[in-house]
BALOBA-1460 file (C-alpha; in Angstrom, 3 decimals):
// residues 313
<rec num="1" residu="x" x="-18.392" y="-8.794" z="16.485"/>
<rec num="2" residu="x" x="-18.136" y="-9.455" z="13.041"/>
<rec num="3" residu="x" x="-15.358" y="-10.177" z="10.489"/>
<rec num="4" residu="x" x="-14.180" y="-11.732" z="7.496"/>
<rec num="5" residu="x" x="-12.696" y="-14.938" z="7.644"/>
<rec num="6" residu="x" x="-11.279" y="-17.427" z="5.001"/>
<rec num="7" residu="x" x="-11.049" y="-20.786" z="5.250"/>
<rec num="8" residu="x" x="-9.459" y="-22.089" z="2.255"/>
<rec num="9" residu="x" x="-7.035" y="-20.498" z="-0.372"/>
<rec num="10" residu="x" x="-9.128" y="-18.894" z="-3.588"/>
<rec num="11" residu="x" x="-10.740" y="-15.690" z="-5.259"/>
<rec num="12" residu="x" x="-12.778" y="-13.850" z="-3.097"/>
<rec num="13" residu="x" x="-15.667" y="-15.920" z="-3.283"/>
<rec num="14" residu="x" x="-13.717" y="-17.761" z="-0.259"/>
<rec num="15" residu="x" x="-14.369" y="-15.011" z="2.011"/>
<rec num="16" residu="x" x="-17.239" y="-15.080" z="4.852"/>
<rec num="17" residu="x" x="-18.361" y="-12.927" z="7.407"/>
<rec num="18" residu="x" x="-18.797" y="-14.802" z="10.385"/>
<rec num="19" residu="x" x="-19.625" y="-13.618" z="14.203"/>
<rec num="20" residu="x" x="-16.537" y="-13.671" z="16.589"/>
<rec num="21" residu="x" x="-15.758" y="-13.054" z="19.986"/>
<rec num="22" residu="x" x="-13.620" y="-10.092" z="20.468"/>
<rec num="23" residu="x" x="-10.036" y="-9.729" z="20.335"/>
<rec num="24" residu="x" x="-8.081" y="-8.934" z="23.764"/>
<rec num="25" residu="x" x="-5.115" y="-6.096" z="23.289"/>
<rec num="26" residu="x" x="-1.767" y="-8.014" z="24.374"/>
<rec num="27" residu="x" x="1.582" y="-5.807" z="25.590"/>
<rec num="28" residu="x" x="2.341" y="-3.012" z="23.246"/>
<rec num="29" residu="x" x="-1.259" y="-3.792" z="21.526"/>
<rec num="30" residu="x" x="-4.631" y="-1.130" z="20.644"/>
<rec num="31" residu="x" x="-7.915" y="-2.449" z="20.128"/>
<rec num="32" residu="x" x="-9.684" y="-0.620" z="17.665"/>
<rec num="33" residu="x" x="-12.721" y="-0.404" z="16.865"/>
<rec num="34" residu="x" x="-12.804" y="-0.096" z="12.953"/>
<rec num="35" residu="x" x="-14.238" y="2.916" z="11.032"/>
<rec num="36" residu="x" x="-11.998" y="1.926" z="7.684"/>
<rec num="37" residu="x" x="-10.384" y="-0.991" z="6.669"/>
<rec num="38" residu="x" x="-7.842" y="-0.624" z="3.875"/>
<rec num="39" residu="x" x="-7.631" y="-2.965" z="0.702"/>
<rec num="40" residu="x" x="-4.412" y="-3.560" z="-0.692"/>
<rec num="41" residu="x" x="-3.006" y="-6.181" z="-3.032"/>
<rec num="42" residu="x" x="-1.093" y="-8.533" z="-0.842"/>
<rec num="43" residu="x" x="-4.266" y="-8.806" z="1.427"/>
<rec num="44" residu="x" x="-5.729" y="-9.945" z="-1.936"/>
<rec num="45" residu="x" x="-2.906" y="-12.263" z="-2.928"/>
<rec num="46" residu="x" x="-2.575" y="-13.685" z="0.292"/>
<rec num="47" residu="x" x="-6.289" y="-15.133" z="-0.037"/>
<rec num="48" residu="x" x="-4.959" y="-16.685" z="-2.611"/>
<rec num="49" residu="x" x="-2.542" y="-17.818" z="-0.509"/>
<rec num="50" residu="x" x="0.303" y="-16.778" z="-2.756"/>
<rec num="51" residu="x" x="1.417" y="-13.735" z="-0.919"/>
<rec num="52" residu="x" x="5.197" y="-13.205" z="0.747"/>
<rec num="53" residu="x" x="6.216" y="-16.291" z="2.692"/>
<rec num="54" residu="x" x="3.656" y="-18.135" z="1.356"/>
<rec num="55" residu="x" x="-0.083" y="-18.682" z="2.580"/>
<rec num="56" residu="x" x="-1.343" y="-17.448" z="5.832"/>
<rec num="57" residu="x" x="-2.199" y="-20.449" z="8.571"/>
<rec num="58" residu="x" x="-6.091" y="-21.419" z="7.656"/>
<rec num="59" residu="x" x="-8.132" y="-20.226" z="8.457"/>
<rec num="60" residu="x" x="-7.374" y="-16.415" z="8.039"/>
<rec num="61" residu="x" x="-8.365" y="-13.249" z="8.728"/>
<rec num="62" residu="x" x="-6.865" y="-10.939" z="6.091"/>
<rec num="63" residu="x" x="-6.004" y="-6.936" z="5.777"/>
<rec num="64" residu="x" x="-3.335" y="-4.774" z="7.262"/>
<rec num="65" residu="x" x="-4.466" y="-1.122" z="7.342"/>
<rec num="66" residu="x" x="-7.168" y="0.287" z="9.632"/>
<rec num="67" residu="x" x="-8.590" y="3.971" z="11.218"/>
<rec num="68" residu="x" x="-10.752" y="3.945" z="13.966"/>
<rec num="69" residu="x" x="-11.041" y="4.304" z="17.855"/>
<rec num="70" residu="x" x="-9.568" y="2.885" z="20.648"/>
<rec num="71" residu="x" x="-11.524" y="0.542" z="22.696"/>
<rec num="72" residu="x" x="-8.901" y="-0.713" z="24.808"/>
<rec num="73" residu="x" x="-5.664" y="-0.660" z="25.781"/>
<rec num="74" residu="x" x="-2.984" y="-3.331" z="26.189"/>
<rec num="75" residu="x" x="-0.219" y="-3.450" z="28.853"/>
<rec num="76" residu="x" x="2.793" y="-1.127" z="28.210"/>
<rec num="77" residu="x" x="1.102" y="0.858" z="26.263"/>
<rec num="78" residu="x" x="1.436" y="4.838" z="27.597"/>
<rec num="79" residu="x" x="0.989" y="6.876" z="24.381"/>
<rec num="80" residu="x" x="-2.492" y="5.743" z="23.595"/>
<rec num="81" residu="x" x="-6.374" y="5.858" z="25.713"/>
<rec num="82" residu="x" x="-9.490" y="4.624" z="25.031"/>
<rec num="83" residu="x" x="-11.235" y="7.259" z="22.894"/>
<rec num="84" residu="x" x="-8.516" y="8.033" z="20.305"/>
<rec num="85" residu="x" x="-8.921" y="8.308" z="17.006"/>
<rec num="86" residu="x" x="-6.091" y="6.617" z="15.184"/>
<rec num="87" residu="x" x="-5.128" y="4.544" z="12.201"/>
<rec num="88" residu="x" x="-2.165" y="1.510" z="12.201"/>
<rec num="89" residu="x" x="-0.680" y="-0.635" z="10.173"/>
<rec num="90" residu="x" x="-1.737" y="-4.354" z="11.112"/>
<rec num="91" residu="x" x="-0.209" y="-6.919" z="9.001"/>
<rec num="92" residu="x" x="-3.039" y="-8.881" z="9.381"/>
<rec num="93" residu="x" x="-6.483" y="-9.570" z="10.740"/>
<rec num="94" residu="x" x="-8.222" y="-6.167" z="10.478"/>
<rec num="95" residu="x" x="-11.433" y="-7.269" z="8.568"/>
<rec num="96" residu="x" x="-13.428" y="-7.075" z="11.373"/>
<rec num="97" residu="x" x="-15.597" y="-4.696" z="13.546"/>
<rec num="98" residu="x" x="-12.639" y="-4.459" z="15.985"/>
<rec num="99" residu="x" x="-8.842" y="-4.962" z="15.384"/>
<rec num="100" residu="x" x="-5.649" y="-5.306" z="17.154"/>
<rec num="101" residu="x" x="-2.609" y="-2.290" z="16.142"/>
<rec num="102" residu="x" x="0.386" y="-2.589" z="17.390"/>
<rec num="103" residu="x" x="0.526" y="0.748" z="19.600"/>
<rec num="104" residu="x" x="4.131" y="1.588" z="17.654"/>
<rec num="105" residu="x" x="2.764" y="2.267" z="14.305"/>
<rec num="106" residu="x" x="-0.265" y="3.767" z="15.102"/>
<rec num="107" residu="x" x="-1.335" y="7.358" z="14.156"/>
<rec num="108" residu="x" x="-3.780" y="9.674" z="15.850"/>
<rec num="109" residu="x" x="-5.976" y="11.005" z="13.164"/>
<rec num="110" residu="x" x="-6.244" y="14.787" z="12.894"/>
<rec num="111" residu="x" x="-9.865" y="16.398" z="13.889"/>
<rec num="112" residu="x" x="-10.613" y="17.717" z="10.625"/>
<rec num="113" residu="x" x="-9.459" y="14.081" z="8.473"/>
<rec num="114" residu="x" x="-12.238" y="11.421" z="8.353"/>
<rec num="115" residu="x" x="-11.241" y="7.940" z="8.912"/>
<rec num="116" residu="x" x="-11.587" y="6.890" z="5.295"/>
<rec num="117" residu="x" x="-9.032" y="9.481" z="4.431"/>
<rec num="118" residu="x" x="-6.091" y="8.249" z="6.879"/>
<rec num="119" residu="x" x="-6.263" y="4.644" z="5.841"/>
<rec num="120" residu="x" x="-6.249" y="6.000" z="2.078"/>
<rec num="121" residu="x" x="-3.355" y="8.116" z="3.126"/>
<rec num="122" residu="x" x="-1.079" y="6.443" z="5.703"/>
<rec num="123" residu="x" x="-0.595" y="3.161" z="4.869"/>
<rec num="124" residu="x" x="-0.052" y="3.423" z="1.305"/>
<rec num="125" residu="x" x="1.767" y="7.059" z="1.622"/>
<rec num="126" residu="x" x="3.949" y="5.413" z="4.146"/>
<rec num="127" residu="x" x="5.003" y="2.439" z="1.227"/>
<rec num="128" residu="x" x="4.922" y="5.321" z="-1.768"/>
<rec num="129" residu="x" x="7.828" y="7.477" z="1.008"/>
<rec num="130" residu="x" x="9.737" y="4.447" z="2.031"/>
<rec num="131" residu="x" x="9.899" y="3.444" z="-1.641"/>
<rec num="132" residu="x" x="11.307" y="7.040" z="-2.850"/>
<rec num="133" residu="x" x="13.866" y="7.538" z="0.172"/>
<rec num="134" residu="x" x="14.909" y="3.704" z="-0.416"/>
<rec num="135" residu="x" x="15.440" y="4.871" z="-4.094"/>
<rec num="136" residu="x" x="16.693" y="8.533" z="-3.004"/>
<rec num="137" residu="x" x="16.638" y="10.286" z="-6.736"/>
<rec num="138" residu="x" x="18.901" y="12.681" z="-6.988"/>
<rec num="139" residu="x" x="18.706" y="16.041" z="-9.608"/>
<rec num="140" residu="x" x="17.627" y="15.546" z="-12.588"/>
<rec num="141" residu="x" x="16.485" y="11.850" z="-12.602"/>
<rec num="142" residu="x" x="13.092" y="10.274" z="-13.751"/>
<rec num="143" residu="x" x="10.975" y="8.023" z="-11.895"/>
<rec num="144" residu="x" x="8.699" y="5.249" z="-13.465"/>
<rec num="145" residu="x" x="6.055" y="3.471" z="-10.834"/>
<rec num="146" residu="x" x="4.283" y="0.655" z="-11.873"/>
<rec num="147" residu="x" x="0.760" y="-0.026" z="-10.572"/>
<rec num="148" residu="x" x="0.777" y="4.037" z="-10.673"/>
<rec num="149" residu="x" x="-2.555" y="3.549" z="-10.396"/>
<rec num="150" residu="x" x="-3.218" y="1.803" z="-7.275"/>
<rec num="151" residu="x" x="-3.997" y="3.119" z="-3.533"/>
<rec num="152" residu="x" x="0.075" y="3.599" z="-3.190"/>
<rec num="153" residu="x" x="0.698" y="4.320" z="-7.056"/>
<rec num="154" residu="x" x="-1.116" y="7.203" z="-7.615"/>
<rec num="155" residu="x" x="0.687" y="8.721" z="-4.105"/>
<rec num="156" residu="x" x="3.891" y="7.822" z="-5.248"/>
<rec num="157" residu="x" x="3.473" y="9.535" z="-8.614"/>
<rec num="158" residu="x" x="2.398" y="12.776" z="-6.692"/>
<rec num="159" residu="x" x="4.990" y="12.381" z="-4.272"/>
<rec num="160" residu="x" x="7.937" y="11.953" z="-6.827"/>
<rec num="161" residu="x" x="6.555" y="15.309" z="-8.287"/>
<rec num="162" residu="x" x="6.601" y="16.977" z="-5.058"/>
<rec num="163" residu="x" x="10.219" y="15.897" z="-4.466"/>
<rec num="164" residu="x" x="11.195" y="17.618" z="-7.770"/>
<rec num="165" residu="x" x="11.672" y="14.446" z="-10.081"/>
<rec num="166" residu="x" x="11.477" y="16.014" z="-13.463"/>
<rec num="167" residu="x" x="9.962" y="12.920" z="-15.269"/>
<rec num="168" residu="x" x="7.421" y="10.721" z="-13.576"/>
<rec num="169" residu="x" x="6.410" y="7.702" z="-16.374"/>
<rec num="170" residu="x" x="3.028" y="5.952" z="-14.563"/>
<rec num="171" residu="x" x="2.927" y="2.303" z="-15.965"/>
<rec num="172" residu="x" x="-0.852" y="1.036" z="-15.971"/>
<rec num="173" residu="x" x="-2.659" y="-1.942" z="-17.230"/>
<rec num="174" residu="x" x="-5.251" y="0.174" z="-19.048"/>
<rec num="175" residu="x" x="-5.174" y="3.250" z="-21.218"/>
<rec num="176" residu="x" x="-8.487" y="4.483" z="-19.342"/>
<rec num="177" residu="x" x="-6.382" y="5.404" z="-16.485"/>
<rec num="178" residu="x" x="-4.369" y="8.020" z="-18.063"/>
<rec num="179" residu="x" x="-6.369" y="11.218" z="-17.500"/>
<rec num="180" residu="x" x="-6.522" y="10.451" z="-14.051"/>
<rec num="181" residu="x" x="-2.854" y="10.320" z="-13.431"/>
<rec num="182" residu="x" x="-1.904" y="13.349" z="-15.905"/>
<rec num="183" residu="x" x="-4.205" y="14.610" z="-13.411"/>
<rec num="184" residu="x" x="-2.402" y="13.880" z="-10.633"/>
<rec num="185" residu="x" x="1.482" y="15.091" z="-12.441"/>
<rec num="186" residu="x" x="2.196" y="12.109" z="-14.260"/>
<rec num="187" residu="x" x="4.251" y="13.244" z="-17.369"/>
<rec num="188" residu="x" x="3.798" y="10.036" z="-19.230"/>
<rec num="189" residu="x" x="1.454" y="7.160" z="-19.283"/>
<rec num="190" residu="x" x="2.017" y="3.916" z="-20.454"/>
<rec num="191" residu="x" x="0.537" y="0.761" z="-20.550"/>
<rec num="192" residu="x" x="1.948" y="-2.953" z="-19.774"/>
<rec num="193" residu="x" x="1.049" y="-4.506" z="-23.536"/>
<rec num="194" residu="x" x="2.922" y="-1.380" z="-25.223"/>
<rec num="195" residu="x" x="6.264" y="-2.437" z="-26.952"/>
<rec num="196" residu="x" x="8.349" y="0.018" z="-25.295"/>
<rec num="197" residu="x" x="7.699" y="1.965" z="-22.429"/>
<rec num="198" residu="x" x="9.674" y="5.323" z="-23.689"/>
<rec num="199" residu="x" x="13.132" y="5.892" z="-22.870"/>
<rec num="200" residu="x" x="14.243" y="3.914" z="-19.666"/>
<rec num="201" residu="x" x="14.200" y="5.856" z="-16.163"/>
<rec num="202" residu="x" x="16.897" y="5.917" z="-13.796"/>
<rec num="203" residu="x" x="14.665" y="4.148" z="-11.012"/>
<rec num="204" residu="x" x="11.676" y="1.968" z="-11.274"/>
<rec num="205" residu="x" x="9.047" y="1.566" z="-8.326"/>
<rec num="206" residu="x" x="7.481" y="-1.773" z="-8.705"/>
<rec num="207" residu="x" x="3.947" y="-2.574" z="-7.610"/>
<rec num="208" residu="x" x="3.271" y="-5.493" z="-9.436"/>
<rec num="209" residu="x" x="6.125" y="-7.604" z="-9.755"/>
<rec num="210" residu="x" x="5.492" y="-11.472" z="-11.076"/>
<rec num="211" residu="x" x="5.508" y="-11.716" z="-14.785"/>
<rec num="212" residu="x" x="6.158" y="-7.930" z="-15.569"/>
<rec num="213" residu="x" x="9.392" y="-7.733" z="-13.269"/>
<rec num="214" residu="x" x="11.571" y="-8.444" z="-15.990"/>
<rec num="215" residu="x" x="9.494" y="-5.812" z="-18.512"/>
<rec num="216" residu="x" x="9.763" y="-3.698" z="-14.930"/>
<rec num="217" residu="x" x="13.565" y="-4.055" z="-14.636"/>
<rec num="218" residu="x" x="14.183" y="-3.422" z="-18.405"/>
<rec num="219" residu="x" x="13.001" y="-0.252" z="-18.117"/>
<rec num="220" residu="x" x="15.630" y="1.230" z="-15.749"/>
<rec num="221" residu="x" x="18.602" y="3.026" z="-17.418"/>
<rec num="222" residu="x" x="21.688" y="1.992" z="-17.601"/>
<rec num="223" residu="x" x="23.414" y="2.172" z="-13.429"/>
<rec num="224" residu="x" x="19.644" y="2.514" z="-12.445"/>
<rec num="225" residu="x" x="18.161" y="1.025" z="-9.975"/>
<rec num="226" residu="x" x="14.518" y="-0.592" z="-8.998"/>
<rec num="227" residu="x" x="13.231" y="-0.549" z="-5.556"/>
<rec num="228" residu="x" x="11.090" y="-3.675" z="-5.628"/>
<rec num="229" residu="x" x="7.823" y="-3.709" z="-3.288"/>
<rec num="230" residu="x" x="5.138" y="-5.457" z="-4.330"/>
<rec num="231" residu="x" x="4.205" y="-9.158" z="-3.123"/>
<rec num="232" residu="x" x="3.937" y="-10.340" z="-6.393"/>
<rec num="233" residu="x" x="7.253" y="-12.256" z="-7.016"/>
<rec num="234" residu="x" x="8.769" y="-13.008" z="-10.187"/>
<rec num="235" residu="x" x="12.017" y="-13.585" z="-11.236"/>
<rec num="236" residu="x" x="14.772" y="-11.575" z="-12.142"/>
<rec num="237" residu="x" x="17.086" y="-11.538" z="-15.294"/>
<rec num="238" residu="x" x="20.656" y="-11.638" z="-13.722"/>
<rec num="239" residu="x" x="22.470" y="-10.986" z="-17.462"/>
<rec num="240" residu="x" x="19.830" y="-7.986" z="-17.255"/>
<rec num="241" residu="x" x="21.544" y="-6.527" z="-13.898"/>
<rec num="242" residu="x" x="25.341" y="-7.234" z="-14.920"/>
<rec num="243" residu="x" x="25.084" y="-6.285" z="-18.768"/>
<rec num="244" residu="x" x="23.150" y="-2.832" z="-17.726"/>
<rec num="245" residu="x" x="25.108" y="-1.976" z="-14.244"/>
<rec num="246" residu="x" x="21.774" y="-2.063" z="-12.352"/>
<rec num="247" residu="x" x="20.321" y="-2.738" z="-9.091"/>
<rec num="248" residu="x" x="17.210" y="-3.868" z="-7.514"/>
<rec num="249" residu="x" x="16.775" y="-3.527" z="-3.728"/>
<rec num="250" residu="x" x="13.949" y="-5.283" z="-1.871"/>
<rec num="251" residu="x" x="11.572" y="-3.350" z="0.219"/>
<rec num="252" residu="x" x="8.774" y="-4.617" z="3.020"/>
<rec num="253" residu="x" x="7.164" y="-1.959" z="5.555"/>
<rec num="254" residu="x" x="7.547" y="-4.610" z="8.203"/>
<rec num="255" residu="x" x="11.581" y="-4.563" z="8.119"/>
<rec num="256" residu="x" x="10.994" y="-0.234" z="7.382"/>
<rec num="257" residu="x" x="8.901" y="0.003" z="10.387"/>
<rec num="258" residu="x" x="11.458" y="-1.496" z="12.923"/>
<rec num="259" residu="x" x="15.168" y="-0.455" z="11.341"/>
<rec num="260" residu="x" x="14.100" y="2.882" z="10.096"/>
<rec num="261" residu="x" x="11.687" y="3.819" z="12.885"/>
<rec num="262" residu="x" x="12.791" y="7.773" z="12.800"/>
<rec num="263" residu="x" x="12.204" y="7.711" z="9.071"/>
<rec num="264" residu="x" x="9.000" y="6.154" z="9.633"/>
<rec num="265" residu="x" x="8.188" y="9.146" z="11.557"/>
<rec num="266" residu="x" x="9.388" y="11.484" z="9.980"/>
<rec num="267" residu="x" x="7.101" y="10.059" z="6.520"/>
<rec num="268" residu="x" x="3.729" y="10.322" z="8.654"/>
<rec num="269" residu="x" x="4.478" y="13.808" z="9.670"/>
<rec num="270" residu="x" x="5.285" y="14.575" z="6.003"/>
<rec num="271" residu="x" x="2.328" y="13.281" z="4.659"/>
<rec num="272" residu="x" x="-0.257" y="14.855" z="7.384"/>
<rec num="273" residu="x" x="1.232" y="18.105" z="6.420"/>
<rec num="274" residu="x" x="1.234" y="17.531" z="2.863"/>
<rec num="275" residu="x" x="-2.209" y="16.549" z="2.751"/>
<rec num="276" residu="x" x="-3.962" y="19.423" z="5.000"/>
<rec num="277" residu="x" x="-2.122" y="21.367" z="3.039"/>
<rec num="278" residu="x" x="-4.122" y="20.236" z="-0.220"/>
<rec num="279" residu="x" x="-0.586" y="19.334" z="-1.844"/>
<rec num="280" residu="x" x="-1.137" y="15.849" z="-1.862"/>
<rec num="281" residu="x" x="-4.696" y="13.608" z="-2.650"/>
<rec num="282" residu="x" x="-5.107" y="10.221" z="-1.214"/>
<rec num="283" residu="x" x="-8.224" y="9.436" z="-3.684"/>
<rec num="284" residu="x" x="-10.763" y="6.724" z="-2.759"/>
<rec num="285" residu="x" x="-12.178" y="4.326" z="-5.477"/>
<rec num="286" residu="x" x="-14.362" y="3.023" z="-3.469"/>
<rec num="287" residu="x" x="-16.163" y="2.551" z="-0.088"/>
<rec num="288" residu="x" x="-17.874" y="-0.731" z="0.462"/>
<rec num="289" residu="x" x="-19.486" y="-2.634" z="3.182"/>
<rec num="290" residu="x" x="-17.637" y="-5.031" z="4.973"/>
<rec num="291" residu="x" x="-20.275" y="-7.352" z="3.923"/>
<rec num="292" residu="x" x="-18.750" y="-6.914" z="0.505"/>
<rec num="293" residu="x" x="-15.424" y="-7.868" z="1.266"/>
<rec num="294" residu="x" x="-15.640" y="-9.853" z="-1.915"/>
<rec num="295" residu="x" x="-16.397" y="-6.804" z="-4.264"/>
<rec num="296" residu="x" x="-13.949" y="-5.254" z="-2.948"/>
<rec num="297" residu="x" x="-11.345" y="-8.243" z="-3.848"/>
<rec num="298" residu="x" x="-12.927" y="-8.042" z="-7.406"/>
<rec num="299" residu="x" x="-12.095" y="-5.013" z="-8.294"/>
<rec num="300" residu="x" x="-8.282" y="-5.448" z="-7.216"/>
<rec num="301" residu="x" x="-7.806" y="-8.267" z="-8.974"/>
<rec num="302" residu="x" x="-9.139" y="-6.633" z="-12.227"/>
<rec num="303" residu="x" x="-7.021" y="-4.004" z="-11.671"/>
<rec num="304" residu="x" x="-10.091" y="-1.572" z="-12.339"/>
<rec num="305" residu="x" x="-9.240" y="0.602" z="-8.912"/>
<rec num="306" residu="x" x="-8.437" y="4.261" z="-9.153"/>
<rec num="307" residu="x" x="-6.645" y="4.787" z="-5.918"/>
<rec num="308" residu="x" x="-8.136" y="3.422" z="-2.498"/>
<rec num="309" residu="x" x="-10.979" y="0.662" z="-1.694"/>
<rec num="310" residu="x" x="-11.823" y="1.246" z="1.492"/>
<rec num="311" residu="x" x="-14.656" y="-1.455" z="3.660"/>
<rec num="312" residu="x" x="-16.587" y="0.359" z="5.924"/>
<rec num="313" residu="x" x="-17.702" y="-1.774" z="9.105"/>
């Protein structure tokens, strides 16, 4: 089979395809044989090898998100057989013709969704959900997302909307992405150079972390609160927290998936039903070759993507 492999930390020009024997499924464990492969930004930073907890072991296989069908079976496994169609958080190692899932967090894909649209929708839908309930707005309170752009972004700015939020501010690093999220129910856009981002919300959902956390954290309201989810770092003001009453709570879908497994659930049923019923668009920037795992890498780290880039095996 083939995958994507790097062998030393750097930009994407450090990734290779390479030919590989194929993976076995262990206890609990699908093998899948990949249709999509999601891009996100900590697969990105963790080439870099400045992702959470640090680099990956070298060398790497990266991604985390995947839709496809079952080729195999591990033991223990019960709810799954060869021939599903499903899509699964990984962590790691799906760049690659075929992929181990754990069987927990694996999806079947409905007959009428293609395979690019679940790993547009679950994955990042699942992060945009956990993000909200972690936050839990109640009446009346606004919502700014940073990254509002980006595969989970541009869901969590429809989602917010669809929970009632009465002010959704989108933070972006350009002023060309504002038509598409007034598009999508933003009510403001700003941009990361602007002096002030409006008046502060009561919660900020941070995508990008690192050097804007503090610009991030200045923007929630006084006894706000930021639900912080990105895998960017940064450090945070502490005067900023006790002069303004606020709080910042960590999130990581790998803790969400095992202590709030109902909720987890619960999230993927929502946002099945939300999108076939049209209420909620998972869009796709782009859909690349896996061959052109390094393209896709580009246009993450310019921060030119419009939702979802997808590889295609």
């Amino acid at each position: 089979m083939r995958r994507v492999r790097f062998h030393a930390y750097g930009g994407p020009e450090v990734l290779r395809v390479e030919e590989a024997e194929p993976p076995v499924a262990g206890p609990g464990e699908l093998l899948v044989r990949t249709e999509a492969i999601g891009v996100t930004l900590p697969c990105v930073r963790r080439t870099h090898g400045d992702g959470n907890g640090g680099g990956d072991p070298l060398p790497a296989v990266p991604g985390g998100e995947i839709a496809g069908t079952v080729v195999a079976v591990g033991p223990e496994v019960t709810s799954f057989a060869v021939g599903d169609r499903v899509t699964s958080l990984t962590f790691k190692g799906s760049y690659a013709e075929l992929a181990l899932a754990p069987a927990f967090l694996a999806d079947r894909i409905p007959d009428d969704a293609s395979a690019v649209e679940a790993v547009a929708l679950v994955r990042s839908g699942q992060v945009a959900l956990a993000a909200l309930s972690t936050a839990a707005p109640r009446d009346g309170e606004s919502v700014l997302i940073t990254g509002a752009a980006s595969a989970t972004g541009h869901l969590a700015v429809q989602l917010a909307k669809l929970q009632g939020v009465p002010r959704v501010v989108a933070a972006v690093s350009s002023a060309a992405k504002a038509e598409f999220l007034y598009g999508l129910g933003a009510d403001e856009v700003v941009t990361y150079d602007q002096d002030s981002w409006g008046e502060p919300a009561d919660i900020v959902l941070d995508g990008v972390g690192g050097e804007l956390l503090p610009r991030a954290l200045a923007a929630v309201a006084e006894g706000g609160r930021l639900i912080f989810f990105n895998s960017g770092g940064g450090t945070v003001p502490a005067y900023e927290l006790l002069a303004g009453s606020k709080t910042v709570t960590g999130l990581t879908m790998r803790r969400f998936t095992t202590v709030h497994r109902e909720r987890y659930e619960q999230h993927r049923a929502q946002l099945w039903e939300l999108a076939g019923a049209g209420r909620l668009r998972a869009a796709v920037h782009a859909e690349l070759p896996l061959e052109e795992a390094a393209k896709a890498h580009e246009i993450i780290e310019a921060r030119a993507n419009l939702g979802k880039v997808v590889l295609r095996p």
